[in-house]
C-alpha positions in Angstrom: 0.0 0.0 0.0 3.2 2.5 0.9 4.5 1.6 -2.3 1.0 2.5 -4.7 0.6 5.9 -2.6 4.1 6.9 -3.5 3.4 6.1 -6.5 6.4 3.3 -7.0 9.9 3.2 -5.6 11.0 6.4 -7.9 9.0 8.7 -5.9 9.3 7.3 -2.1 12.4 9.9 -1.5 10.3 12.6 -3.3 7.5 12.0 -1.0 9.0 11.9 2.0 10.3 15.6 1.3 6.3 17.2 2.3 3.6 16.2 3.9 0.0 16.2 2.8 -0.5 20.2 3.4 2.1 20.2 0.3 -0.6 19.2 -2.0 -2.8 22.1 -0.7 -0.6 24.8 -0.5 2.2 24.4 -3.3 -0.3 25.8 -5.9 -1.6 28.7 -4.3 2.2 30.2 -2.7 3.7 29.7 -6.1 0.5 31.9 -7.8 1.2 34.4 -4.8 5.1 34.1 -4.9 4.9 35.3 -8.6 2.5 38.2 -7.8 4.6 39.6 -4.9 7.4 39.0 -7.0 5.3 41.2 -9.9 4.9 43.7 -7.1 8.3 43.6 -5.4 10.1 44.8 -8.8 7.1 47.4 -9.8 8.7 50.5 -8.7 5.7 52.1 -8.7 3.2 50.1 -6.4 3.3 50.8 -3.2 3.6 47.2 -1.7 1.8 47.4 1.2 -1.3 48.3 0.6 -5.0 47.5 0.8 -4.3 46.0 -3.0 -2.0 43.7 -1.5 -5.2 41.8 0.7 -6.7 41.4 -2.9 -3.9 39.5 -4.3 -3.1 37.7 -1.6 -7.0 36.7 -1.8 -7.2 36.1 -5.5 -4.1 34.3 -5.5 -5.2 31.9 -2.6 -8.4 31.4 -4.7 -6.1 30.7 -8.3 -4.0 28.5 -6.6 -6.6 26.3 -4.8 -8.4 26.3 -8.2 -5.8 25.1 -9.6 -5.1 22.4 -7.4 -8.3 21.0 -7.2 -8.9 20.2 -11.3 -5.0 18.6 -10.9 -6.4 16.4 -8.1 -9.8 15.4 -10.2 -7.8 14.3 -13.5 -7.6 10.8 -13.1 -4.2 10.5 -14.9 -1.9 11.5 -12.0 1.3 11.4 -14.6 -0.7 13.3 -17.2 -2.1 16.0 -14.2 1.7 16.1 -13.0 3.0 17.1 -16.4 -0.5 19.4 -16.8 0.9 20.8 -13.6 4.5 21.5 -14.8 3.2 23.2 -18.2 1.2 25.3 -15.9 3.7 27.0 -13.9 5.9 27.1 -16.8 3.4 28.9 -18.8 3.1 31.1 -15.8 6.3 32.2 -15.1 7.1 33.0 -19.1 3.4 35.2 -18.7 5.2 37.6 -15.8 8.3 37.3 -17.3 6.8 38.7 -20.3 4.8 41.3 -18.5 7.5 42.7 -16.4 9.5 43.3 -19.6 6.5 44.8 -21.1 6.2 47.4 -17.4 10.0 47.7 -18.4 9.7 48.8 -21.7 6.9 50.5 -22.0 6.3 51.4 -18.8 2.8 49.4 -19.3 1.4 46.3 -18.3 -0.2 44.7 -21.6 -3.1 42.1 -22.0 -2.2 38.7 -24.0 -4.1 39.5 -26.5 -2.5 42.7 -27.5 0.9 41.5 -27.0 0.1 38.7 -29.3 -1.2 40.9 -31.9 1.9 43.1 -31.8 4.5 40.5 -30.4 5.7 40.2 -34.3 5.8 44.2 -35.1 7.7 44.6 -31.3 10.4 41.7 -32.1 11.3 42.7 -35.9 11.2 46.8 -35.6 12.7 46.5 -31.6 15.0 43.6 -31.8 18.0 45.3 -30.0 15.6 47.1 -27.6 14.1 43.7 -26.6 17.5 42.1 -26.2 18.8 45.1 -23.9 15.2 44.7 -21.7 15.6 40.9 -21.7 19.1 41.1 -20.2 18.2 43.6 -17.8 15.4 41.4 -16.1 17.9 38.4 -16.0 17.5 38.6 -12.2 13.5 38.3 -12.4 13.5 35.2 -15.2 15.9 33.7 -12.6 13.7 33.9 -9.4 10.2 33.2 -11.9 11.0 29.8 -12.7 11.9 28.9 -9.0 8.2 27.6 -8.5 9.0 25.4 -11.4 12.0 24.1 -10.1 10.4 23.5 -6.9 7.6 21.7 -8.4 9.9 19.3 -10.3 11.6 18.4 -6.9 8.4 17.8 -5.3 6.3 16.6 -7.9 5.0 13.3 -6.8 4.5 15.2 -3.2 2.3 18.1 -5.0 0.1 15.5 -6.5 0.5 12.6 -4.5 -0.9 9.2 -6.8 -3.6 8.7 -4.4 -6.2 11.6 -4.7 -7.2 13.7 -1.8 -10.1 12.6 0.3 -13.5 14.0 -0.1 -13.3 16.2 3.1 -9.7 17.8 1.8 -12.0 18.6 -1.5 -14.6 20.2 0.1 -12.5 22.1 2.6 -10.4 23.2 -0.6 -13.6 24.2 -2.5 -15.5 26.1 0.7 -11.6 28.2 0.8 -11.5 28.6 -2.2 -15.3 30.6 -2.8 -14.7 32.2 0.3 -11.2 33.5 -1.1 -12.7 34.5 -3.7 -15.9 35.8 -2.7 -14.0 38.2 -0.6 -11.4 39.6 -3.2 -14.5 40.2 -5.4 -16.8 42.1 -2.8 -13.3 44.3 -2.1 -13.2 44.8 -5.7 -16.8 45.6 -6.3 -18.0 47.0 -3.5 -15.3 49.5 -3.0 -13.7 52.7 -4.5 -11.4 50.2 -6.9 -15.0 49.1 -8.8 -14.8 50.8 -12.0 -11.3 49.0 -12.4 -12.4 46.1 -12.0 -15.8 46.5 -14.4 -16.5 48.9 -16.7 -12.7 51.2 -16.8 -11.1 47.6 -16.8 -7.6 47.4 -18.5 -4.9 45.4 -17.8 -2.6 48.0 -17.0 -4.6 49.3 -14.2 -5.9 45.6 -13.0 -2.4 44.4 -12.2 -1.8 47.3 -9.8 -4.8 46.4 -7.6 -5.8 42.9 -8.5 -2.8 41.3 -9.4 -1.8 40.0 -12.8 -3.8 36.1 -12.6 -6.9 38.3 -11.6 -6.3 40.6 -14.9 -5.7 37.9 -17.3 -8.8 36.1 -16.0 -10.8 39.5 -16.9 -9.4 39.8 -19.5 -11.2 36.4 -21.2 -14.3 37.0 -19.2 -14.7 40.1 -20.7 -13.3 38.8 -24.4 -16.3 36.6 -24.1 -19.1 38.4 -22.2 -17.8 41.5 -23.3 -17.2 44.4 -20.9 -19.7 46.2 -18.3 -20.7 49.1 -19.1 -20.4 52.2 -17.2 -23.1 54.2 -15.5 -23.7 56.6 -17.9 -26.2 58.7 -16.5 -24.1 59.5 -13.7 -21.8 61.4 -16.2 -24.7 63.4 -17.7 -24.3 67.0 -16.3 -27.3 69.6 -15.9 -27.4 71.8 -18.7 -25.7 74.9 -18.0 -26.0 78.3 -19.6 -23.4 80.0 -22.2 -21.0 81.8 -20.2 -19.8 85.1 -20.8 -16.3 84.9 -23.2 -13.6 85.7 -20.8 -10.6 87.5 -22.4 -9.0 85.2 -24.9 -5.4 83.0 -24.2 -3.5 85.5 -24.3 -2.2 88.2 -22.1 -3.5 90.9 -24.2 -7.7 90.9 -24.3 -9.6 91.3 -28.0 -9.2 95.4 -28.9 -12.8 95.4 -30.4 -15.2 93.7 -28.4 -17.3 91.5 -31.7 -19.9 88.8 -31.3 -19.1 85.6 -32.0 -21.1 82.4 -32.6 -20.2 78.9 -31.5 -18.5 75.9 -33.7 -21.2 73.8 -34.5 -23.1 72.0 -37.2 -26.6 71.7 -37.4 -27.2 68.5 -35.7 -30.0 68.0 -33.4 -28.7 66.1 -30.8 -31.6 66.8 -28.3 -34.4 65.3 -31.4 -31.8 62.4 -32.6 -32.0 61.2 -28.6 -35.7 61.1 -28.6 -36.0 59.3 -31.8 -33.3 57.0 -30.7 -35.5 53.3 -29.5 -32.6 52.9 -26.8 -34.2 49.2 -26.9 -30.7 47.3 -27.1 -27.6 47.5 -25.9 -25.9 49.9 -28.2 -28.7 51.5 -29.2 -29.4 52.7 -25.8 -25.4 53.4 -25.8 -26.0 55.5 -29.0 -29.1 57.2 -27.4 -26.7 58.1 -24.4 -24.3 59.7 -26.3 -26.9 61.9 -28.4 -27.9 62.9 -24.7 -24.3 63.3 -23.7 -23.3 65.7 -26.8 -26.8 67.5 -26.3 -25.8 68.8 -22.9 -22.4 70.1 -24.0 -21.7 74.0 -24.4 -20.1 73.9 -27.7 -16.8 76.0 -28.4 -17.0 79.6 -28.9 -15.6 81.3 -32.1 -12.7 83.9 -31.4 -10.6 86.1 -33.0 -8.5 83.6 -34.2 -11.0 81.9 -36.1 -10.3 81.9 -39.7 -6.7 83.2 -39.3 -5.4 80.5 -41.9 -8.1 79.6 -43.7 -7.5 78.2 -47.0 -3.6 78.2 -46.1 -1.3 74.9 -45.8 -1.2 72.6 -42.7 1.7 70.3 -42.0 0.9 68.4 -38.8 3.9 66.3 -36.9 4.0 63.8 -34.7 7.2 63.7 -32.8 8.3 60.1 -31.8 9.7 60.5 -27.9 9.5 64.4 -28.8 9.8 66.5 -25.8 10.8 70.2 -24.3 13.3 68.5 -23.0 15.1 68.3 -26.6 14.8 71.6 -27.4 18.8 73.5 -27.1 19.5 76.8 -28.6 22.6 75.6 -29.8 22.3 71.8 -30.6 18.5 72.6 -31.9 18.2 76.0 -33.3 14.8 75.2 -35.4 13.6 73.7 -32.6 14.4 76.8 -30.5 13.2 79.4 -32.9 9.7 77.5 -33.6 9.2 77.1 -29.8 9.3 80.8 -29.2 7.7 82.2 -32.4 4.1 82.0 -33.7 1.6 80.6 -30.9 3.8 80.5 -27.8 2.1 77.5 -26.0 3.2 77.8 -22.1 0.6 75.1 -20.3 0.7 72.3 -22.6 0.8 68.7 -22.0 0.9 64.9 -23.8 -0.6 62.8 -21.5 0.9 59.0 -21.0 -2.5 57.3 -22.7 -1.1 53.8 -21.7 -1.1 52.7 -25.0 2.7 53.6 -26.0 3.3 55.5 -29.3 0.1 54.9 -31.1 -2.2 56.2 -28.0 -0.6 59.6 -28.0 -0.6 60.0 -32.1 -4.3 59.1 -31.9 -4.9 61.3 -29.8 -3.2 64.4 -32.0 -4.6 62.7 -35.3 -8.7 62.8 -33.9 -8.8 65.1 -30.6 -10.5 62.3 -29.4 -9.2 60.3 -25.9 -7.6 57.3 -27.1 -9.0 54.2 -24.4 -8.8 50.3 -24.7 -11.5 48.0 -26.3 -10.5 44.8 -25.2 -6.8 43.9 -26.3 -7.2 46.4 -29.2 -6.1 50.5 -28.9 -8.1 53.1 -30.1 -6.3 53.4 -33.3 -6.7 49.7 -34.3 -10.3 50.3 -33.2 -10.7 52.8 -35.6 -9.8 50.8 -39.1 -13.5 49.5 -38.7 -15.1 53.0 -37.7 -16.2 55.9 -39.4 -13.8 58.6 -38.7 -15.1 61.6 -40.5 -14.5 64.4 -37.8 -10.2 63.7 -38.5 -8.5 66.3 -40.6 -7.8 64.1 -43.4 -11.4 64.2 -44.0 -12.3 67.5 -43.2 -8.8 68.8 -45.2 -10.2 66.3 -48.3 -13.5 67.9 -48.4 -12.2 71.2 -49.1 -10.0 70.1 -52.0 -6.7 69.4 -50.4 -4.1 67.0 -51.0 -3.6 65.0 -47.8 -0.3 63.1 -47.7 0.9 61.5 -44.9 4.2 59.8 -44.0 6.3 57.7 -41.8 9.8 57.0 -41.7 9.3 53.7 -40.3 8.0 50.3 -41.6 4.6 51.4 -43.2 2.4 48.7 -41.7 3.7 49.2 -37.9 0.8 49.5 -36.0 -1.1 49.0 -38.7 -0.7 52.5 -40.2 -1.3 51.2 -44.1 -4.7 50.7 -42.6 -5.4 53.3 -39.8 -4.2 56.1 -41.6 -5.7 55.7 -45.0 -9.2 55.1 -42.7 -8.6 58.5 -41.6 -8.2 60.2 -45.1 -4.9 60.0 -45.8 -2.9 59.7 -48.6 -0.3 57.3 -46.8 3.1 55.7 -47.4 6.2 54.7 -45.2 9.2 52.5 -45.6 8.5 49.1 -47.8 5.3 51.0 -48.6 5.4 54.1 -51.2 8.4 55.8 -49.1 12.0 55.2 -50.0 14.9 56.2 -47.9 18.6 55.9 -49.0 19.9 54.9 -45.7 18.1 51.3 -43.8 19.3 52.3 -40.1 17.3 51.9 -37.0 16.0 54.4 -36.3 15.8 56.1 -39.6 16.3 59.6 -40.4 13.7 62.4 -39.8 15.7 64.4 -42.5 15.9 61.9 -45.2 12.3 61.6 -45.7 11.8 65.8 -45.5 14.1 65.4 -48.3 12.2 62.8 -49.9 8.8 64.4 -49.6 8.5 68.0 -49.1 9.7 69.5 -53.0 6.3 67.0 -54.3 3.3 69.1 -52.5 5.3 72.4 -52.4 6.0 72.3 -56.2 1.7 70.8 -56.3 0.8 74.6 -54.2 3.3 76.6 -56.0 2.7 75.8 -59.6 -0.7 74.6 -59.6 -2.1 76.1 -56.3 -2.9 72.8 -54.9 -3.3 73.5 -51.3 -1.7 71.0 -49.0 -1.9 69.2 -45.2 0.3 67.3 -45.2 1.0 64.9 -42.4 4.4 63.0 -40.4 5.1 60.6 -37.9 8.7 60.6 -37.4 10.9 58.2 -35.9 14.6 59.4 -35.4 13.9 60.2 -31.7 13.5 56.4 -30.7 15.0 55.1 -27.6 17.1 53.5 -26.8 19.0 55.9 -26.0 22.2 54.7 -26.1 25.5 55.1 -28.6 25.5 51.8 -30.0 21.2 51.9 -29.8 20.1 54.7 -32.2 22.0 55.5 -35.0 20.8 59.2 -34.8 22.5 59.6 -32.3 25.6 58.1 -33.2 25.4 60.4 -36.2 25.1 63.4 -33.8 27.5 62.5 -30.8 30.7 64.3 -31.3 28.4 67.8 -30.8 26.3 66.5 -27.9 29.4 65.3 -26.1 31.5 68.9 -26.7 29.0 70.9 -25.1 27.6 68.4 -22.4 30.2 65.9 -21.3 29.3 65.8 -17.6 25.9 64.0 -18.8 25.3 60.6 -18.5 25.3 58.8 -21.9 21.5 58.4 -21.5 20.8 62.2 -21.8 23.1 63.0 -24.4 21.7 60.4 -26.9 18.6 61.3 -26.1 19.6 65.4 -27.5 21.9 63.6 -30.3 19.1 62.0 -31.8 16.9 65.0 -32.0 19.1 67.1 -33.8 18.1 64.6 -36.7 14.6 65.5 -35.7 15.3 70.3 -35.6 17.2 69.3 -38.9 14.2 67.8 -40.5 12.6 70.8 -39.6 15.6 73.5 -40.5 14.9 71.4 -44.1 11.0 71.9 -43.8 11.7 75.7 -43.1 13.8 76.7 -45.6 12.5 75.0 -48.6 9.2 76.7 -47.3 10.6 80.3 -47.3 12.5 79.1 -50.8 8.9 79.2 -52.1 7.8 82.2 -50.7 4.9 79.7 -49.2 6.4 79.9 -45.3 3.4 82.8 -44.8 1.0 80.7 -46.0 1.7 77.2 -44.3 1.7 76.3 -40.2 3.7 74.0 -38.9 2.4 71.9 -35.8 4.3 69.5 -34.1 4.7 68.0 -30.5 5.0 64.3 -29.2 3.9 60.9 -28.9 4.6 60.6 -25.5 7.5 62.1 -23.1 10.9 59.9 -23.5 9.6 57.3 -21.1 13.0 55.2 -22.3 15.0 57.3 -20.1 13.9 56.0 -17.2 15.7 52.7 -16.4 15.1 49.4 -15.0 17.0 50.2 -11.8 14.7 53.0 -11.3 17.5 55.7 -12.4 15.6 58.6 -13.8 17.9 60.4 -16.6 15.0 62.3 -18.0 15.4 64.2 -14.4 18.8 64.6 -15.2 18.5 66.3 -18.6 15.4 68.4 -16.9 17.0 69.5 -14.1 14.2 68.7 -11.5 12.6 66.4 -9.9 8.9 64.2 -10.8 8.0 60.9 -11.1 5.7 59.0 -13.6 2.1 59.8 -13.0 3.0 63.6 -11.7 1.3 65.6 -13.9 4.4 68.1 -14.5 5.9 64.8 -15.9 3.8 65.3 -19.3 4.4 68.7 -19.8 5.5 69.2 -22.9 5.6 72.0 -26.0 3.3 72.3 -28.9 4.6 74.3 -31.8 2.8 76.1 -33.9 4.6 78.6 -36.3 3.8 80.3 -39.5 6.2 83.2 -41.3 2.9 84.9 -41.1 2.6 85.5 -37.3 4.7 88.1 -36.9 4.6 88.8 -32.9 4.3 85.5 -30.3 1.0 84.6 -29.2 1.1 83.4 -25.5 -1.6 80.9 -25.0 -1.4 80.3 -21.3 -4.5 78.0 -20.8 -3.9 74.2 -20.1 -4.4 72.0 -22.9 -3.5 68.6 -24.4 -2.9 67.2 -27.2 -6.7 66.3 -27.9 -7.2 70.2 -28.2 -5.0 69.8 -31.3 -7.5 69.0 -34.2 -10.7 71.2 -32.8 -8.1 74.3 -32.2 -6.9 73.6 -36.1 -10.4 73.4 -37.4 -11.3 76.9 -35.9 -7.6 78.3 -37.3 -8.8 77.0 -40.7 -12.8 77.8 -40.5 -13.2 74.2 -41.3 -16.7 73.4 -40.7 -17.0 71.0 -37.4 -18.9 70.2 -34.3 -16.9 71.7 -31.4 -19.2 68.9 -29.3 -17.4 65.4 -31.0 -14.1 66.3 -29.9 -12.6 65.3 -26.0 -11.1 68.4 -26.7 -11.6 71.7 -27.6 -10.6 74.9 -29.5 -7.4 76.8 -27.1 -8.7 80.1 -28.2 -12.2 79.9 -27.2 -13.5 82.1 -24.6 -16.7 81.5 -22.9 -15.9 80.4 -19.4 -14.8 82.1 -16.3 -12.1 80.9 -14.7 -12.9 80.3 -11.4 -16.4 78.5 -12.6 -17.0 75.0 -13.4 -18.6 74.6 -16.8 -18.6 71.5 -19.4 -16.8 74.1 -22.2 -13.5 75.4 -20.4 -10.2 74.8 -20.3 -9.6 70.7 -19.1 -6.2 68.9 -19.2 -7.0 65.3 -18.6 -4.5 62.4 -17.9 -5.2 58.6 -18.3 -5.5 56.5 -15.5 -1.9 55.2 -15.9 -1.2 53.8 -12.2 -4.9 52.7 -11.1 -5.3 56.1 -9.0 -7.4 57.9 -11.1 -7.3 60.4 -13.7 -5.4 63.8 -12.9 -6.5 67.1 -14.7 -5.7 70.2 -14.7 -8.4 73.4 -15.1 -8.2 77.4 -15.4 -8.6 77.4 -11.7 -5.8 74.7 -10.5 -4.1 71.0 -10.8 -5.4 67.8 -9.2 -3.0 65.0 -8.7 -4.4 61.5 -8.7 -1.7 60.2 -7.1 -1.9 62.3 -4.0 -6.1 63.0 -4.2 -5.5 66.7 -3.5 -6.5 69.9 -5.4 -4.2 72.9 -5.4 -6.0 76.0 -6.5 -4.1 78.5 -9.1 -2.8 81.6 -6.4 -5.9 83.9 -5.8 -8.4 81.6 -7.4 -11.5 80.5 -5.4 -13.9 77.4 -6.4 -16.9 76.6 -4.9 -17.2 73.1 -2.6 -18.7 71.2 -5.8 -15.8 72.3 -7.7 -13.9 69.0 -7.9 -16.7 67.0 -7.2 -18.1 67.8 -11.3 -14.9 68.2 -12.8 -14.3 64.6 -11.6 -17.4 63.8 -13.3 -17.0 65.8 -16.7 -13.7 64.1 -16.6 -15.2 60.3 -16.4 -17.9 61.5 -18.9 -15.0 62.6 -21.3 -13.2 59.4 -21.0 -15.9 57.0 -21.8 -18.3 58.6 -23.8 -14.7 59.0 -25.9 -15.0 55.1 -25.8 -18.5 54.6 -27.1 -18.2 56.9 -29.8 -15.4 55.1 -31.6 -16.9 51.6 -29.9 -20.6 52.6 -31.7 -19.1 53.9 -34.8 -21.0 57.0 -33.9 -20.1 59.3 -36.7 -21.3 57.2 -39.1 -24.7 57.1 -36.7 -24.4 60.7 -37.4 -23.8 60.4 -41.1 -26.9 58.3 -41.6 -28.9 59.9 -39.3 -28.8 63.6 -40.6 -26.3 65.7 -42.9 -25.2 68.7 -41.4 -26.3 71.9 -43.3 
């Protein structure tokens, strides 16, 4: 009988090394040891924490899961090897997801790291390399579990089942476990996380990673909850009075101005609207939503460039940080010329490069759907209100270019879908130099002379747009060839810097000479007057920040933040034209969602201020020490799981710290916060359910705007 419960003389030593609360407990400490591992090298989560219960708690209830379908297999040699592949799988999962959190900053879901894993490996070989080496120490202590279990194997699942009582004790722990982790989930002020705001990135932090990827299918299958919309819905509030516009200097002649819409009926297109499934009562909600909205006042600036040239830039890794007046001289010059923008920011969206150029390309807030971004979203959406569209209706060429494989992140789809005219490398752009990461200035030269020559000769007006690449970590000598190119200069005038920081400036001069290029072949065609230039970044140079925690992007600043401060994602917008003449300070805090409604109001295109997460800088009608649905609102994602900061007219609130600091001599009322925390959630996922509802093509077949 010894002999058959060992399961044979092979495995008598290995059972004599546990006992028979081995079998109950291996599975759910080696879930928890890989989530407090997770934990232990986040940098960012605190560890102790009331999260911390709700691991432990989901863990316990993984593990003993886990455990109890290995015990019911009747195949003890299959369930052992079943048991092995599980914890193997496991610890390659939070291997992989720590790199990802190294990387990107981010934790991913499966099914978007699947989607991209391909793109990631072949366009970031090195990068991945450098990460994988760096989290050497992790791998090592993940597979410990493994090695454990393959000690203890025939003592984890013993050949003799457990008794009925062990099962049901396991089983009544186990819904208890997890009964409790769900009510602290549900129940509490984590909720939304959990439900209806649920992404990966912000599970992991409070739920652990197990708990994420479990949501993850649940919600893959069953799809997601939805939010409580109605609790977003604010009262209608009445058109306040235009205060003076951005700048320092009020309007000379006092004029009357109207407001930036179309003539949609958003109030009659709600009533008509069944709201008798799902997503038509989703579509019905956002008629109400847009209905309650003060639109966007026209200003002074409205019209200033109308039926002038637009070249919009995305800047990979672009930030003010970059910007010298010796290394970068264009950079320099554009930053302090034309619209001077002083209270700017590019949020972290959590969705890496293609979340912050969404958010410049639609002014809409880029959020998740599942394992898909906003952008890949999109390919299967209307997107009508971009400027590609808007810029194509009114008889404009539309290029658009990216010095980087053409189908990355699916841009040969996204971009076209958005009314471009689009081509990148192995795709309709050729460069003479295959580097990583290519040259911002090599495709200026390979582009611009086309539409400048189309305008000048044939009077072929042009928007032309760029998503450049050059300013790619890492940044490193022997990691970006940009800023090998550019070293000898960075190195003469900044030795003292770490290597980090210097590549980091090397790099973007490739980047200020792309735009010295733009510039002057621009005033070579007498055309600079009649063509802006708008450009700012992706995202701040999030690559700076190491592994080890060592912050050079600090170092190159000269102060002191963390990720998730909202001084972090300050950043510069430019916005020049030969025909401003004087610098326009805008002082108000904006995004870079304010980016295509400001645009459409520069150029008079025709557009509904009320479609946009963001809205025109210029536009006057709020006070500034008064909450209304129209002014001024700097919003930043929910990166870390605490919340979304924003900033107002009237002060800054910082998730992180769940305090609001008033601008000096600035008053709000007690409701204050209390509604800008709603307009704020309202913004966020009524962006969601516009793009999730194909809701401009609602519009489209609905009722043409006159």
């Amino acid at each position: 009988m010894n002999h058959y419960l060992s399961g044979g003389a092979g495995y008598t030593g290995r059972r004599n090394l546990g006992g028979p609360a081995l079998s109950v407990l291996f599975f759910p400490a080696a879930v928890l040891y890989h989530e407090l591992l997770l934990r232990l090298f986040d940098r960012d989560a605190p560890f102790f924490e009331l999260a911390l219960l709700r691991i432990v708690l989901f863990s316990a209830a993984a593990g003993l899961a886990l455990s109890l379908i290995l015990d019911l297999l009747p195949w003890r040699r299959a369930a052992r090897i079943a048991g092995g592949a599980v914890l193997g799988l496991g610890a390659v999962l939070f291997c992989v997801e720590r790199g990802c959190r190294a990387m990107f900053g981010l934790y991913y879901g499966v099914g978007f790291m699947g989607v991209m894993a391909g793109d990631v490996v072949g366009g970031f070989g090195s990068t991945v390399g450098r990460v994988v080496i760096n989290l050497i120490p992790f791998i090592l202590l993940s597979f410990v579990p493994l090695a454990a279990y393959i000690l203890l194997r025939a003592s984890v699942i013993p050949q003799q089942g457990k008794d009925s009582p062990v099962r049901i004790i396991m089983a009544a722990a186990l819904v208890a476990c997890q009964l409790t982790a769900f009510l602290l989930s549900t129940l509490g002020p984590v909720k939304n996380y959990y439900t209806y705001e649920f992404t990966p990135n912000t599970a992991v932090p409070h739920f652990g990673l197990t708990t994420a990827l479990r949501l993850e299918l649940e919600y893959a299958v069953a799809g997601t909850p939805a939010p409580p919309l109605g609790e977003f819905l604010d009262d209608p509030v009445p058109t306040a009075e235009p205060t003076a516009q951005p700048s320092e200097q009020p309007s000379q002649a006092p004029r009357e101005y109207g407001f930036n819409t179309l003539d949609f009926d958003f109030e009659g297109l709600a009533e008509a609207e069944p709201g008798d499934t799902d997503q038509s009562q989703n579509i019905k909600s956002i008629h109400q939503y847009l209905a309650s909205l003060t639109p966007s006042q026209q200003n002074e600036y409205t019209g200033m460039f109308e039926g002038k040239n637009l070249i919009l830039i995305t800047a990979e890794g672009f930030s003010t940080a970059a910007i010298d007046q010796e290394l970068t001289p264009t950079l320099y010059k554009l930053s302090r010329e034309g619209f001077v923008f002083h209270n700017f920011y590019q949020p972290d969206w959590t969705q890496s490069t293609v979340g912050g150029e969404f958010a410049v390309m639609t002014g809409v807030i880029p959020n998740w759907f599942g394992k898909r971004t906003a952008m890949s979203m999109s390919v299967e959406r209307t997107m009508s209100q971009t400027l590609g569209w808007k810029f194509r209706e009114e008889g404009y060429s539309v290029p658009a270019w990216h010095d980087h494989t053409h189908d990355y992140y699916g841009r040969d789809r996204t971009h076209p879908n958005m009314g471009y005219d689009y081509a990148g490398v192995g795709g309709g752009l050729e460069l003479p130099n295959n580097v990583w990461p290519n040259s911002d200035l090599e495709m200026m030269q390979a582009t611009v002379d086309g539409y400048i020559s189309d305008y000048v000769e044939n009077g072929q007006p042009f928007h032309a747009y760029y998503m450049t690449v050059s300013g790619h970590g890492y940044y490193s000598w022997n990691g970006n060839a940009m800023s090998r190119k550019h070293r000898a200069e960075v190195e003469a005038k900044y030795p003292d810097l770490s290597e980090t920081s210097q590549a980091y400036l090397a790099c973007n001069m490739e980047l200020d000479q792309a735009l010295e290029y733009l510039v002057d072949k621009l005033e070579q065609a007498g055309i600079a007057g009649d063509t802006l230039i708008v450009m700012t970044g992706d995202h701040y140079p999030y690559l700076m920040v190491m592994e080890d925690g060592t912050d050079y992007y600090n170092e190159l600043r000269g102060f002191e933040d963390k990720e998730g401060d909202t001084s972090r994602y300050r950043n510069t917008l430019l916005m020049w034209s030969a025909a401003i003449e004087e610098p326009i300070d805008v002082d108000v805090p904006c995004t870079s969602v304010d980016i295509v409604p400001t645009l459409c109001n520069l150029f008079a295109l025709p557009y509904d201020s009320r479609l946009y997460s963001g809205r025109d800088v210029f536009a006057g009608n709020y006070q500034p020490d008064q909450y209304s649905n129209c002014m001024p609102l700097a919003v930043f994602a929910n990166n870390k799981g605490q919340g979304n900061s924003w900033i107002t007219a009237a002060g800054t609130y910082e998730a992180s710290t769940k305090a609001f600091t008033p601008n000096e001599g600035v008053e709000v009322d007690e409701d204050y916060v209390k509604r800008v925390h709603r307009l704020v959630a309202a913004k966020v996922n009524y962006a969601k359910l516009i793009i999730q509802e194909d809701y401009y093509a609602v519009l489209q077949a609905a009722e043409e705007p006159t």
